[in-house]
C-alpha positions as CSV (number, residue, x, y, z in Angstrom):
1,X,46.0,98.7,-32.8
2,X,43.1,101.1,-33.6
3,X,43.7,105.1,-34.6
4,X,41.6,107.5,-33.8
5,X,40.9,107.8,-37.5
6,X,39.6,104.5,-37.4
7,X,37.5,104.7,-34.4
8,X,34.3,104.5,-37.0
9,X,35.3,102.1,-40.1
10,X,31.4,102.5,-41.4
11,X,29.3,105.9,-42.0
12,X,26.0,105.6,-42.4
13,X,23.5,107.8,-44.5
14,X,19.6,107.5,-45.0
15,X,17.5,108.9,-47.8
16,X,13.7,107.9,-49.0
17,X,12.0,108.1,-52.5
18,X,8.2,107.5,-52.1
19,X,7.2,105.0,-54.5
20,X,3.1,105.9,-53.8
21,X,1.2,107.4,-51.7
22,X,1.5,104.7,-49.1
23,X,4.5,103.1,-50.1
24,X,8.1,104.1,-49.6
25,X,11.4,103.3,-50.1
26,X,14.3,103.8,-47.2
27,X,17.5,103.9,-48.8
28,X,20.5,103.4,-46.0
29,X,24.1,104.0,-47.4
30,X,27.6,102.5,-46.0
31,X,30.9,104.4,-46.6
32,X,33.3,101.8,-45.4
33,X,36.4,103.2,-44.6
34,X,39.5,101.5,-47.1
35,X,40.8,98.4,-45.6
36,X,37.9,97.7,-43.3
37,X,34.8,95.0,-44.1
38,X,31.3,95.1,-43.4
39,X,29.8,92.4,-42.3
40,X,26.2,91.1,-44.7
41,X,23.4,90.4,-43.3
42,X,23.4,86.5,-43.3
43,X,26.1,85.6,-41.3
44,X,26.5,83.1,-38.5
45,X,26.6,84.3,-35.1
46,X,27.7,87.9,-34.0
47,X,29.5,88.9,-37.4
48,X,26.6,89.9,-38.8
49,X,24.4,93.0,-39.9
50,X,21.0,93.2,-38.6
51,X,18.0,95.8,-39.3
52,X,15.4,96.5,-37.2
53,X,12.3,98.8,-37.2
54,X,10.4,99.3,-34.1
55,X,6.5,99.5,-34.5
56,X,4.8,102.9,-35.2
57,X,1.4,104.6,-35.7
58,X,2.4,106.1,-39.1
59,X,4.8,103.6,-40.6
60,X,5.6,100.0,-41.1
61,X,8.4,97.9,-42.7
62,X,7.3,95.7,-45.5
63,X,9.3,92.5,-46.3
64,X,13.5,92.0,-44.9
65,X,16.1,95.2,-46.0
66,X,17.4,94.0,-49.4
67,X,21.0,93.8,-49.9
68,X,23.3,93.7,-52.7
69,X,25.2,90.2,-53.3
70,X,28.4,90.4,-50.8
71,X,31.9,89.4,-51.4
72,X,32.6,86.1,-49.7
73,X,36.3,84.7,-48.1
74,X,37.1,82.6,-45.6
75,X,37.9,84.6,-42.0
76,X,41.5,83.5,-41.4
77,X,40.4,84.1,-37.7
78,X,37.7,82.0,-37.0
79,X,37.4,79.8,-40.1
80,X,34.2,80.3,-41.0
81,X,33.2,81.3,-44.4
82,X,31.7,85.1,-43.9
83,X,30.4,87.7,-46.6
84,X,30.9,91.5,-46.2
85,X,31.2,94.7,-48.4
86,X,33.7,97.1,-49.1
87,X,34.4,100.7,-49.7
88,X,30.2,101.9,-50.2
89,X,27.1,99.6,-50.6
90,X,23.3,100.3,-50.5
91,X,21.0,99.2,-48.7
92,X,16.7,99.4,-49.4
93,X,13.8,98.9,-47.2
94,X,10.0,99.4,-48.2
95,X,7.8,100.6,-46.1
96,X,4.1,101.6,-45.5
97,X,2.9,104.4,-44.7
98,X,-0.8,106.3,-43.5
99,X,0.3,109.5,-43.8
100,X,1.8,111.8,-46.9
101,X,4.5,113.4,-44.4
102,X,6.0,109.9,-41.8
103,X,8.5,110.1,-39.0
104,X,10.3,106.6,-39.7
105,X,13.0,104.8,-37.1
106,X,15.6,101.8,-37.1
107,X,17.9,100.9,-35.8
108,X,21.6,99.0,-37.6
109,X,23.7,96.6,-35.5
110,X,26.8,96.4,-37.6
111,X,30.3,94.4,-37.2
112,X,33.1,95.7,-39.0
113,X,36.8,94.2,-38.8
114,X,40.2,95.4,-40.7
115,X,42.5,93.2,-40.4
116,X,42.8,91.4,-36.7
117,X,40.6,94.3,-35.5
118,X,37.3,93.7,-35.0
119,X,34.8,96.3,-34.2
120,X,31.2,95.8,-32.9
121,X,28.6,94.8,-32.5
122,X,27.6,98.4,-32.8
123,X,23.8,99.6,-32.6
124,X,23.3,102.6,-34.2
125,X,19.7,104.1,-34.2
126,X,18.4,106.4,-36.9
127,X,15.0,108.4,-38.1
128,X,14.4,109.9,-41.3
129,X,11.2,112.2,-42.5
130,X,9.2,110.4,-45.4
131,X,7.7,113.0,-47.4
């Protein structure tokens, strides 16, 4: 059974650190609450985190998000072997830009689970200001 403290296991943060003029660098945190997982990117089927950036006239996503290397365990649910994060991981995304001063979207489609409780999966749109 869910609280209503854990209604939202994951809180996400975003940040960006210009790395020229035309290049940036999206930085999207996770707080994971304690005892809940977050799914990595390259799992099978919907346990999975996913990324995506819709087009734009002043930006555009270069390369996949980078992620750090997940823990890995066997799902006593399912079976299948998954990898996830705990407690706070970072995620990075470059990105081009035409402009000194870029409005920049995405949008995160997260599953988290804590035990038998499985949340998502979620979609979660976001925007930031690249200056």
């Amino acid at each position: 059974m869910l609280s209503a403290q854990d209604y939202q296991p994951v809180n996400f943060s975003y940040s960006s650190s210009r790395i020229s003029l035309k290049e940036a660098l999206i930085i999207i945190t996770a707080d994971i609450k304690p005892g809940w997982r977050l799914y990595a990117q390259n799992n099978i089927g919907p346990m999975k985190l996913e990324f995506s950036y819709p087009s734009s006239t002043g930006s555009s996503a270069l390369d996949s998000t980078t992620e750090p290397l997940p823990l890995n365990s066997t799902d006593e649910t399912t079976g299948l072997q998954v990898n996830y994060f705990k407690d706070h991981v970072v995620f990075q995304q470059r990105i081009r830009t035409k402009t000194a001063l870029t409005f920049f979207r995405g949008q995160i489609s997260f599953t988290a689970s804590k035990g038998d409780n499985v949340m998502g999966p979620i979609t979660i749109p976001f925007s930031l200001m690249v200056r």
